[in-house]
PyMOL Python script that loads the backbone (N, CA, C, O; Angstrom):
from pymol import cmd

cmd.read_pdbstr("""\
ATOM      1  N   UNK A   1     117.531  99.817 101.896  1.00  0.00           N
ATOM      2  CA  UNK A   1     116.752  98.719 101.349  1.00  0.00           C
ATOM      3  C   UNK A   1     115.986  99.193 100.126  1.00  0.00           C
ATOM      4  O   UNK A   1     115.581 100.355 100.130  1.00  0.00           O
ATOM      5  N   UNK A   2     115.750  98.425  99.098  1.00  0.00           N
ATOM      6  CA  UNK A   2     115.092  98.272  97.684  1.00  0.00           C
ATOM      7  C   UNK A   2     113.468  98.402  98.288  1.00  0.00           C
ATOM      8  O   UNK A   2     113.097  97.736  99.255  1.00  0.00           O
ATOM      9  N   UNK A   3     112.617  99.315  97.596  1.00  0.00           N
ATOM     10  CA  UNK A   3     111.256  98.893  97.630  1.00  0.00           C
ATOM     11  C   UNK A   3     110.471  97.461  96.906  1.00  0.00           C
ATOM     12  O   UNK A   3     109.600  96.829  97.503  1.00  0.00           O
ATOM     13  N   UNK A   4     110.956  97.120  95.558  1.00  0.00           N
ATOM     14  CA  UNK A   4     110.565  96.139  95.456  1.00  0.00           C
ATOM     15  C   UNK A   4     111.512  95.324  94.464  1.00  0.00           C
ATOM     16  O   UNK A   4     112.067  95.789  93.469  1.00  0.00           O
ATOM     17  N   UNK A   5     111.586  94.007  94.938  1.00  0.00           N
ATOM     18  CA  UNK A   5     112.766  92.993  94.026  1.00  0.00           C
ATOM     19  C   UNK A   5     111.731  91.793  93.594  1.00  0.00           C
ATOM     20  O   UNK A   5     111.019  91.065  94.286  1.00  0.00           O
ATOM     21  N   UNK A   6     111.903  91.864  92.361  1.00  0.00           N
ATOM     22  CA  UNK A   6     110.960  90.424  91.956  1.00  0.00           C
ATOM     23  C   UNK A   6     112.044  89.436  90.874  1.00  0.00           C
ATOM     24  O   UNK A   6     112.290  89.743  89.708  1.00  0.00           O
ATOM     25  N   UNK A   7     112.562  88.270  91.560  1.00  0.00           N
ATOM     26  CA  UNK A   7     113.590  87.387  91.264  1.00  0.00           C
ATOM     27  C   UNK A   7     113.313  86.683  90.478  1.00  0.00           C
ATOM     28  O   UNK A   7     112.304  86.045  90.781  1.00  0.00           O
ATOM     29  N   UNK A   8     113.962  86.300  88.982  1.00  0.00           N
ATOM     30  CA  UNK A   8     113.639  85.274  87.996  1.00  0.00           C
ATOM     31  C   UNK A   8     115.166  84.319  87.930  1.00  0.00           C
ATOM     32  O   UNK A   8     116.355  84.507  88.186  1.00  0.00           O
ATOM     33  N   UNK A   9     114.359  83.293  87.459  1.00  0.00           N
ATOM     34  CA  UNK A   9     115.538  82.423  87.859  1.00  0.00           C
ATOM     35  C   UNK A   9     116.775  83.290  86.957  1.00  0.00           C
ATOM     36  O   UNK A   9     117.855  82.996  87.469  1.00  0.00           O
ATOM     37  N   UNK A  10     116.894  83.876  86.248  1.00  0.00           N
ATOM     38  CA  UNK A  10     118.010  84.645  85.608  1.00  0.00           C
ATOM     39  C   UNK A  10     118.332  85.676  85.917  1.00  0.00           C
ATOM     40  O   UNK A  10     119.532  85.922  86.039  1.00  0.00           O
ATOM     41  N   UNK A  11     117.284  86.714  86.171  1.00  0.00           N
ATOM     42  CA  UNK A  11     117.367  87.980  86.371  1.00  0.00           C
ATOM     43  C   UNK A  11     116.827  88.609  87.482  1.00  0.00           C
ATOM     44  O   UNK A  11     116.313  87.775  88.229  1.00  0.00           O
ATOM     45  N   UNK A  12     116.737  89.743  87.889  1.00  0.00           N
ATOM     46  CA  UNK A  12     116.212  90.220  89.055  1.00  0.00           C
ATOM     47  C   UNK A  12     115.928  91.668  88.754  1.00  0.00           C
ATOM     48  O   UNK A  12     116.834  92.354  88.281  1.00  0.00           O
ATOM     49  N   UNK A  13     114.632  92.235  89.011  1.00  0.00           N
ATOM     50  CA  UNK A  13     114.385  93.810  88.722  1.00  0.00           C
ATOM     51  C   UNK A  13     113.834  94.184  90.000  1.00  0.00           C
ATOM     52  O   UNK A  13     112.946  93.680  90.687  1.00  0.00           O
ATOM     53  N   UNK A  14     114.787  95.479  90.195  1.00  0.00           N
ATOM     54  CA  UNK A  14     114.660  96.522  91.536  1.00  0.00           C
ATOM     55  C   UNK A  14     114.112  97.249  91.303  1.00  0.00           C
ATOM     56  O   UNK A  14     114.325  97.786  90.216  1.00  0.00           O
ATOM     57  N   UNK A  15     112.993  97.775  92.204  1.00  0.00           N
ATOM     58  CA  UNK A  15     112.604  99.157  91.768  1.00  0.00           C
ATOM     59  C   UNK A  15     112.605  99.754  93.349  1.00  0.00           C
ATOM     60  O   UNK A  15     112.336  99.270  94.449  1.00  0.00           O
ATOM     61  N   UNK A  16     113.075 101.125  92.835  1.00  0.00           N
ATOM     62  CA  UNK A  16     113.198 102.352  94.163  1.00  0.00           C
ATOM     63  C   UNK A  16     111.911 103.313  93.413  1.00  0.00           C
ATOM     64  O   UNK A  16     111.766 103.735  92.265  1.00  0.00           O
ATOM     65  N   UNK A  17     111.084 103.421  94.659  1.00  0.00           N
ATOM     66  CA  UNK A  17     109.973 104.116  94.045  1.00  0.00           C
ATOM     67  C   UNK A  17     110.327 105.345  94.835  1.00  0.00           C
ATOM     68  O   UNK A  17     110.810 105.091  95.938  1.00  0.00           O
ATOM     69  N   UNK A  18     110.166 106.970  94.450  1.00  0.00           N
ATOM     70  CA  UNK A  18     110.132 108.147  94.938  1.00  0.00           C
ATOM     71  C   UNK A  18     109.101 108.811  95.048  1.00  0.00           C
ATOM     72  O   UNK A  18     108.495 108.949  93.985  1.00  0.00           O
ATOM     73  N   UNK A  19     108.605 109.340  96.029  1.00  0.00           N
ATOM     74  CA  UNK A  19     107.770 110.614  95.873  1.00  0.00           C
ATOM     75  C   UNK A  19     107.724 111.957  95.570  1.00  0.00           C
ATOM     76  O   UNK A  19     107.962 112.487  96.655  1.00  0.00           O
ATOM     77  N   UNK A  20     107.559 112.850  94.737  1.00  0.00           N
ATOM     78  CA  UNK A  20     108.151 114.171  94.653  1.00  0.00           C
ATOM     79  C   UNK A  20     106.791 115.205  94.982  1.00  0.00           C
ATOM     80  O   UNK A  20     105.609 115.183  94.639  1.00  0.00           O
ATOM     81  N   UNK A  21     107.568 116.046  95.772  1.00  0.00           N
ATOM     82  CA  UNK A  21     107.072 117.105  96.262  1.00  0.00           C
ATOM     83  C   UNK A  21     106.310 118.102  95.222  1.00  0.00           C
ATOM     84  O   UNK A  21     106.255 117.730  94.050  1.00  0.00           O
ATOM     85  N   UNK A  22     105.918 118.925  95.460  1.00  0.00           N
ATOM     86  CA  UNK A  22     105.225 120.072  94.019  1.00  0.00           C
ATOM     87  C   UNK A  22     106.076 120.830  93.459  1.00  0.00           C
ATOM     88  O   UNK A  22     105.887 121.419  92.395  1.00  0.00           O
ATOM     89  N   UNK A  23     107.163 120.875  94.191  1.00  0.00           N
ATOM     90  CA  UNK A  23     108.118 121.718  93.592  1.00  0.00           C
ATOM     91  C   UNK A  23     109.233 120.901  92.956  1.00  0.00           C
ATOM     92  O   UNK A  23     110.018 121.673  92.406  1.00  0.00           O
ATOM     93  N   UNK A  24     109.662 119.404  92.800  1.00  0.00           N
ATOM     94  CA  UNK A  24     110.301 118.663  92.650  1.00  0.00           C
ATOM     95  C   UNK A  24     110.111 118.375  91.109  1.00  0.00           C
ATOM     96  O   UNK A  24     109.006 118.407  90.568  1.00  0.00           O
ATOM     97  N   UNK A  25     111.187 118.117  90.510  1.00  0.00           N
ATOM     98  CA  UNK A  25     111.240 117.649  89.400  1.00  0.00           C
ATOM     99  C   UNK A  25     110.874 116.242  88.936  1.00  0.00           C
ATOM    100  O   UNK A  25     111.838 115.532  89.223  1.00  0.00           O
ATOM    101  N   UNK A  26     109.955 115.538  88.370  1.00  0.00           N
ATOM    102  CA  UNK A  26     109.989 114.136  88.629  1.00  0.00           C
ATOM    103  C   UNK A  26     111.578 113.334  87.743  1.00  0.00           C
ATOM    104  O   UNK A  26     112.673 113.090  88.249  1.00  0.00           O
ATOM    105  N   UNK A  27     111.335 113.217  87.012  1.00  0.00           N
ATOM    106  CA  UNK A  27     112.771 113.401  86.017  1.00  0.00           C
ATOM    107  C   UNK A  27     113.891 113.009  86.852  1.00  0.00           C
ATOM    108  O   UNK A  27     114.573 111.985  86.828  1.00  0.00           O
ATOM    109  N   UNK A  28     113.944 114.164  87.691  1.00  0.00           N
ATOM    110  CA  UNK A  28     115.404 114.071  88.031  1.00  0.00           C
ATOM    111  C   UNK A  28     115.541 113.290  89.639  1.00  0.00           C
ATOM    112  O   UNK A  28     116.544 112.906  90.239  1.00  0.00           O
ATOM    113  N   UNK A  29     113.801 113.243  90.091  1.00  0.00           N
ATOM    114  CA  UNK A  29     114.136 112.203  91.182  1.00  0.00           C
ATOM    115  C   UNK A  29     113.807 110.625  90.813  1.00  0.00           C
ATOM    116  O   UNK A  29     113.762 109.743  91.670  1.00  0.00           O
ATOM    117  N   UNK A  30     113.590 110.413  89.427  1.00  0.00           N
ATOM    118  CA  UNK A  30     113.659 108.840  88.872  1.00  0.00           C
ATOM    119  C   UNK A  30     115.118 108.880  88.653  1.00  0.00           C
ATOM    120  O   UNK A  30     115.710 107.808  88.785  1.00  0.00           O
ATOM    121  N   UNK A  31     115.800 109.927  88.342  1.00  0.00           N
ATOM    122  CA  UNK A  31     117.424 109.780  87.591  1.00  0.00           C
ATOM    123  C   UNK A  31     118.011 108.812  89.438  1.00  0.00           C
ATOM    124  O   UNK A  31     118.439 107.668  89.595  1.00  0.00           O
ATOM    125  N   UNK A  32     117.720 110.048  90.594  1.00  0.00           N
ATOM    126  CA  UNK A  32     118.032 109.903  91.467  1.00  0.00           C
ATOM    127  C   UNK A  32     118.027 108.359  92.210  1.00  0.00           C
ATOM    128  O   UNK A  32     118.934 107.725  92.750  1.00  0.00           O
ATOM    129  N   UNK A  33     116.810 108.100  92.019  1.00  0.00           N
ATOM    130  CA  UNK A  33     116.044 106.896  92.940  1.00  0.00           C
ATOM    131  C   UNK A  33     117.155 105.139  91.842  1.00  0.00           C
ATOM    132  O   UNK A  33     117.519 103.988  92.083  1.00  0.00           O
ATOM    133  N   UNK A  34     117.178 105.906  90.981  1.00  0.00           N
ATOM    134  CA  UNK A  34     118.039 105.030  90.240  1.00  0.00           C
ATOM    135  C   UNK A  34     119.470 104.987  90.058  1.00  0.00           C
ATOM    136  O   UNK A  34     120.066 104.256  89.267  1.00  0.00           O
ATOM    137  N   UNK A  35     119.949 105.786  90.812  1.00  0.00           N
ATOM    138  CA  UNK A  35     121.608 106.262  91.383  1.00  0.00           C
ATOM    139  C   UNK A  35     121.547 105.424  92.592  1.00  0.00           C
ATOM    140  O   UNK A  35     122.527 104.705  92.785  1.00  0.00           O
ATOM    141  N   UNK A  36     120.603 105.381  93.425  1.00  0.00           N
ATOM    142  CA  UNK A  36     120.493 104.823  94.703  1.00  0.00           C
ATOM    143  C   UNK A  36     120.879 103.302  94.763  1.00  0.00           C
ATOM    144  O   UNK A  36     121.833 102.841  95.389  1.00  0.00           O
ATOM    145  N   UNK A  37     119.864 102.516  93.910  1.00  0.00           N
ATOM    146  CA  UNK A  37     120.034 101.548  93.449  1.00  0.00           C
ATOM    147  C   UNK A  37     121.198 100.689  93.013  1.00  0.00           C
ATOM    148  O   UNK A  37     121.422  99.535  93.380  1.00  0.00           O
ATOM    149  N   UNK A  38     122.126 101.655  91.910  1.00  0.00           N
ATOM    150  CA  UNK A  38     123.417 101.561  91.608  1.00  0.00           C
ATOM    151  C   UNK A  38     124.220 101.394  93.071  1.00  0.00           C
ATOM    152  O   UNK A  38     124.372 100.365  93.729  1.00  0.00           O
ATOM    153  N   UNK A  39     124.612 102.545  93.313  1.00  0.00           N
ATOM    154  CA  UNK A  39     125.275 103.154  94.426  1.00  0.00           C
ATOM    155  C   UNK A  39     125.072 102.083  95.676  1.00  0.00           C
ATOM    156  O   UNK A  39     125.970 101.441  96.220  1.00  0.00           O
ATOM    157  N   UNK A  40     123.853 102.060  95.944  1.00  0.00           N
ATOM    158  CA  UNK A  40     123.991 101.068  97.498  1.00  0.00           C
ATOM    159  C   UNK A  40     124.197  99.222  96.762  1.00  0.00           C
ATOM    160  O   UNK A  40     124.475  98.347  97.582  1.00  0.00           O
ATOM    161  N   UNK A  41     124.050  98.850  95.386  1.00  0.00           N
ATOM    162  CA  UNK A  41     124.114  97.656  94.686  1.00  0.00           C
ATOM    163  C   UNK A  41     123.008  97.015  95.209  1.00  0.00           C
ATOM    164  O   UNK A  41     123.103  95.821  95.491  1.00  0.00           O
ATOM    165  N   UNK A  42     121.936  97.635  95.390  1.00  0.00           N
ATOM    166  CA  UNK A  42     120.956  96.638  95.454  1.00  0.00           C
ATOM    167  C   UNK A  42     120.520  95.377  94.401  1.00  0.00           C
ATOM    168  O   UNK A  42     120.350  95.556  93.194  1.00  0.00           O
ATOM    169  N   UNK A  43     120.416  94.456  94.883  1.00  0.00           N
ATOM    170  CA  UNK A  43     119.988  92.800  94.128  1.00  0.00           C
ATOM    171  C   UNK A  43     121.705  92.155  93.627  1.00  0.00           C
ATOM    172  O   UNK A  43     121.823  91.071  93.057  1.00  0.00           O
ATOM    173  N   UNK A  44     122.721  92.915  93.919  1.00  0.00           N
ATOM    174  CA  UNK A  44     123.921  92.394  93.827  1.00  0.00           C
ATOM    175  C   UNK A  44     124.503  91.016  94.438  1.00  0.00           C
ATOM    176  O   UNK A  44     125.500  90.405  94.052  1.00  0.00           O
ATOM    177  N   UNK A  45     123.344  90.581  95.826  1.00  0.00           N
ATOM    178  CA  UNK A  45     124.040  89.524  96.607  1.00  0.00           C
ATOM    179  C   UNK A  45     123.076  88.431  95.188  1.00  0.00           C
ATOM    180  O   UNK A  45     123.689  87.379  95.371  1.00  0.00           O
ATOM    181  N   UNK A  46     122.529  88.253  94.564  1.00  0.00           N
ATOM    182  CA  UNK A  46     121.357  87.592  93.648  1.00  0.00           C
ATOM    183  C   UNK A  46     122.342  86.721  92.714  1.00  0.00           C
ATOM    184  O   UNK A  46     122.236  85.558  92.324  1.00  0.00           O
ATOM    185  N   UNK A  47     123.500  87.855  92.455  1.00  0.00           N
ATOM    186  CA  UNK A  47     124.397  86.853  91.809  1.00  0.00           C
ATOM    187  C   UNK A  47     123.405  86.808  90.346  1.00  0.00           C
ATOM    188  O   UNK A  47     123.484  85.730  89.758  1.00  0.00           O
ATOM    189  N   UNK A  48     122.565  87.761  89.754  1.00  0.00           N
ATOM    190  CA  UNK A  48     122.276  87.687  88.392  1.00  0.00           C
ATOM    191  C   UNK A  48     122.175  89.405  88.170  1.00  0.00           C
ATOM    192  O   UNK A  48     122.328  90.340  88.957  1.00  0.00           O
ATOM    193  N   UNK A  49     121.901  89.351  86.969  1.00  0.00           N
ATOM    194  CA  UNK A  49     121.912  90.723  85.829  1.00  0.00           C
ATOM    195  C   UNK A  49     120.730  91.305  86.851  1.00  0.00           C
ATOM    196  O   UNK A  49     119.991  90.461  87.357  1.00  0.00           O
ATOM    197  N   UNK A  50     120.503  92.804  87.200  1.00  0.00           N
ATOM    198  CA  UNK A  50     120.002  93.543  87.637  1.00  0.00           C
ATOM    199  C   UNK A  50     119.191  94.546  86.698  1.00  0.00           C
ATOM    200  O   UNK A  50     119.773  95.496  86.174  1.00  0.00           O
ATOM    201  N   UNK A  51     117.794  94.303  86.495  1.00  0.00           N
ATOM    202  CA  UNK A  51     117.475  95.521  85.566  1.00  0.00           C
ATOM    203  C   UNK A  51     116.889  96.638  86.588  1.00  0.00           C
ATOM    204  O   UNK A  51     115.817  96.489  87.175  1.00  0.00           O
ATOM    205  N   UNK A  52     117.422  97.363  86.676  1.00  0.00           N
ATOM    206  CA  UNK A  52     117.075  98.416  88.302  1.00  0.00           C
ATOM    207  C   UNK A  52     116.040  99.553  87.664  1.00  0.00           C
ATOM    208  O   UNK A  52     116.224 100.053  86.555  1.00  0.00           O
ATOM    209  N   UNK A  53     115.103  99.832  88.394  1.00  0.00           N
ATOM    210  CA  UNK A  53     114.071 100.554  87.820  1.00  0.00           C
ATOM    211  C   UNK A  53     113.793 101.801  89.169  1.00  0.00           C
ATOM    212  O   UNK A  53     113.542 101.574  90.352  1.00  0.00           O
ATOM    213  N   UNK A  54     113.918 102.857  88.612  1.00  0.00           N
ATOM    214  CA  UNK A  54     113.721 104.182  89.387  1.00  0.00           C
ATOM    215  C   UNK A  54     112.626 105.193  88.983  1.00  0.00           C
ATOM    216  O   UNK A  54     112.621 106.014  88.065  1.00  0.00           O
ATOM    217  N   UNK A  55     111.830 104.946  89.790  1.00  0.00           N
ATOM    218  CA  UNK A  55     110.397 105.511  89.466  1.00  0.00           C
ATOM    219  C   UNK A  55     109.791 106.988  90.932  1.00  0.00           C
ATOM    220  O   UNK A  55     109.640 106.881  92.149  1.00  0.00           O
ATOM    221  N   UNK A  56     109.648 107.963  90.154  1.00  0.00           N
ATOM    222  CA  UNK A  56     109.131 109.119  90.532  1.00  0.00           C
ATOM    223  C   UNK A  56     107.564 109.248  90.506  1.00  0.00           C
ATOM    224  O   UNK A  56     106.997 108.832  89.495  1.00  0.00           O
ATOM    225  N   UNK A  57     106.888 109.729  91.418  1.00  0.00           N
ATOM    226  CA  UNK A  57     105.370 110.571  91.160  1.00  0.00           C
ATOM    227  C   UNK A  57     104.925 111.195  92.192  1.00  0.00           C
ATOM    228  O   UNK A  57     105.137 110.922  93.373  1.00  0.00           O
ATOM    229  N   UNK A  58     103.982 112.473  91.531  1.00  0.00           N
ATOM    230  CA  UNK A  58     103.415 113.035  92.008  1.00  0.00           C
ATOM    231  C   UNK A  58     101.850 113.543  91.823  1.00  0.00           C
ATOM    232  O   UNK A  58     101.607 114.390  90.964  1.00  0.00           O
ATOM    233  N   UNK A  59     101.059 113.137  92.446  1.00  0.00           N
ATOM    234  CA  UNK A  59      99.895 112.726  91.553  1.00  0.00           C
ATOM    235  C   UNK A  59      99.773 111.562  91.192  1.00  0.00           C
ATOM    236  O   UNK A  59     100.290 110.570  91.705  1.00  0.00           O
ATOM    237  N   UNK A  60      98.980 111.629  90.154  1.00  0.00           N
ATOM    238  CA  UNK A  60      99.175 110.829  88.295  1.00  0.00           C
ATOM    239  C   UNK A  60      99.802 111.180  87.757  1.00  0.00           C
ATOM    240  O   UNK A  60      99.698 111.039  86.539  1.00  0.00           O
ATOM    241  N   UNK A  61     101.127 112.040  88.463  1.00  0.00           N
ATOM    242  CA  UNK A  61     102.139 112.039  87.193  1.00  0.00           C
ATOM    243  C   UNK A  61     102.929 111.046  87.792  1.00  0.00           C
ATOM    244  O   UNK A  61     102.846 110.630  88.948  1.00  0.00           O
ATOM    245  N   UNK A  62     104.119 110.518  86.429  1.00  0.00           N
ATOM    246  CA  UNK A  62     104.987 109.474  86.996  1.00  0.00           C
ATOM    247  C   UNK A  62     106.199 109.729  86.078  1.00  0.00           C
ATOM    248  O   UNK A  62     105.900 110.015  84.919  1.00  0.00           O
ATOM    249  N   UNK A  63     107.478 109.682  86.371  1.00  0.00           N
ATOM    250  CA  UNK A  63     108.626 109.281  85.568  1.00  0.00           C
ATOM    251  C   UNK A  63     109.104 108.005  85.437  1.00  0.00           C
ATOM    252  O   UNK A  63     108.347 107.037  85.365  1.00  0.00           O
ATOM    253  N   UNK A  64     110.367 107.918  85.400  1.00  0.00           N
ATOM    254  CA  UNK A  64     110.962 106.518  85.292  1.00  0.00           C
ATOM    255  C   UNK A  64     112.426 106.742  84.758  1.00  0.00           C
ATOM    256  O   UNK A  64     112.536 107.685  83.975  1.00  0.00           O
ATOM    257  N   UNK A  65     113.334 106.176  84.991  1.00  0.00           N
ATOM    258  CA  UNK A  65     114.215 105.622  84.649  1.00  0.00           C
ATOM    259  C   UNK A  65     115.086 104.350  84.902  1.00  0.00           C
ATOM    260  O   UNK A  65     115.337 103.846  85.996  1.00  0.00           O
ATOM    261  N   UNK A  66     115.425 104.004  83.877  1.00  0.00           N
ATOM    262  CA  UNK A  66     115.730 102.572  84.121  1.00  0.00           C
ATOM    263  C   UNK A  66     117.572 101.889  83.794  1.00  0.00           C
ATOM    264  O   UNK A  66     118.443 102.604  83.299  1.00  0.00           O
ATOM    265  N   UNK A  67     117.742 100.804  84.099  1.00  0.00           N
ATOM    266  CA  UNK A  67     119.162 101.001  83.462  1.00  0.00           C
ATOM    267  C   UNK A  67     119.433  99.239  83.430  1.00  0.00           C
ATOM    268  O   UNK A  67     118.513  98.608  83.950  1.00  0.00           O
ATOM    269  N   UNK A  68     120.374  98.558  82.979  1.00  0.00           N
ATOM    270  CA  UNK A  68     120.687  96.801  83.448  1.00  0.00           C
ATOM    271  C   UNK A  68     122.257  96.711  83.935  1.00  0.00           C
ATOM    272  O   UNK A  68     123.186  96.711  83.127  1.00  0.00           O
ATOM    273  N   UNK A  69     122.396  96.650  85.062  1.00  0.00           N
ATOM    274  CA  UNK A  69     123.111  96.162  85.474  1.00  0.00           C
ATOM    275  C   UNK A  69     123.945  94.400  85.384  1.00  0.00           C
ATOM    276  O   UNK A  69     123.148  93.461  85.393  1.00  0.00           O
ATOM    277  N   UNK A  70     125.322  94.080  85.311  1.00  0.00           N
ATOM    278  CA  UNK A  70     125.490  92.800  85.813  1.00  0.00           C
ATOM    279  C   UNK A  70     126.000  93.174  87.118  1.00  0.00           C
ATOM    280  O   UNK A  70     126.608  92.229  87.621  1.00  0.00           O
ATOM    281  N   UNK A  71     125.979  93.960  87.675  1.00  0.00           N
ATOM    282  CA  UNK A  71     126.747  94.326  89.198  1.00  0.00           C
ATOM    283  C   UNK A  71     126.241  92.716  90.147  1.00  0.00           C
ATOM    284  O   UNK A  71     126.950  92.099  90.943  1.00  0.00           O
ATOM    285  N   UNK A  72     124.816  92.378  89.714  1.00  0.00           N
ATOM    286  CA  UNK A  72     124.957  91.137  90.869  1.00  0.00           C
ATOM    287  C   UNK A  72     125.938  89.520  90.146  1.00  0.00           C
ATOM    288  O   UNK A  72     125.903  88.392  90.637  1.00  0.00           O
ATOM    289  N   UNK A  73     126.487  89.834  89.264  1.00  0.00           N
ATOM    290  CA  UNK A  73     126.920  88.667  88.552  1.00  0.00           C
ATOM    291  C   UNK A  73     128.450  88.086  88.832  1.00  0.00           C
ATOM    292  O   UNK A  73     129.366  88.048  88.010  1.00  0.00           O
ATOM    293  N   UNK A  74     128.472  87.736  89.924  1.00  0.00           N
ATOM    294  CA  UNK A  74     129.924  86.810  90.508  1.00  0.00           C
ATOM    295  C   UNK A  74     130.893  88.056  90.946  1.00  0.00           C
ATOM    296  O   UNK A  74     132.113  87.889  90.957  1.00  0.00           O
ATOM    297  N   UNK A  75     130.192  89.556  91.375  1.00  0.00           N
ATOM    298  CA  UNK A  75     131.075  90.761  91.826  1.00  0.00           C
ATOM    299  C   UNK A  75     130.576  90.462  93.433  1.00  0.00           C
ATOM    300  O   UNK A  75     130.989  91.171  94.351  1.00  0.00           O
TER     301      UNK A  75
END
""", "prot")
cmd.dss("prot")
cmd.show_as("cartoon", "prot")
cmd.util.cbc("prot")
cmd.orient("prot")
């Protein structure tokens, strides 16, 4: 399951939020948390464009990566 989906009548943005450890790269667990997204097709049943958002932190620190999908669009 997606941590958070907020639905517009056109579009839909996912976000997988991560936590990283002290020894963890944030970087590469936003790359990750945003593979997830892809990979399991979350917001795909929505039937619109997916802007999927993969977000890392530790602390006040934070990464991000992001990407747009049409994976939910008549697939």
């Amino acid at each position: 399951r997606y941590d958070v989906m907020i639905e517009f009548d056109d579009r839909a943005l996912v976000f997988e939020v991560k936590s990283a450890a002290a020894d963890e790269d944030t970087d590469a667990l936003a790359g990750s948390a945003l593979r997830q997204i892809t990979e399991k097709r979350y917001g795909a049943d929505t039937g619109k464009p997916v802007i999927a958002v993969g977000l890392a932190f530790r602390g006040k620190e934070c990464a991000a990566a992001a990407a747009v999908s049409e994976c939910g669009k008549n697939n």
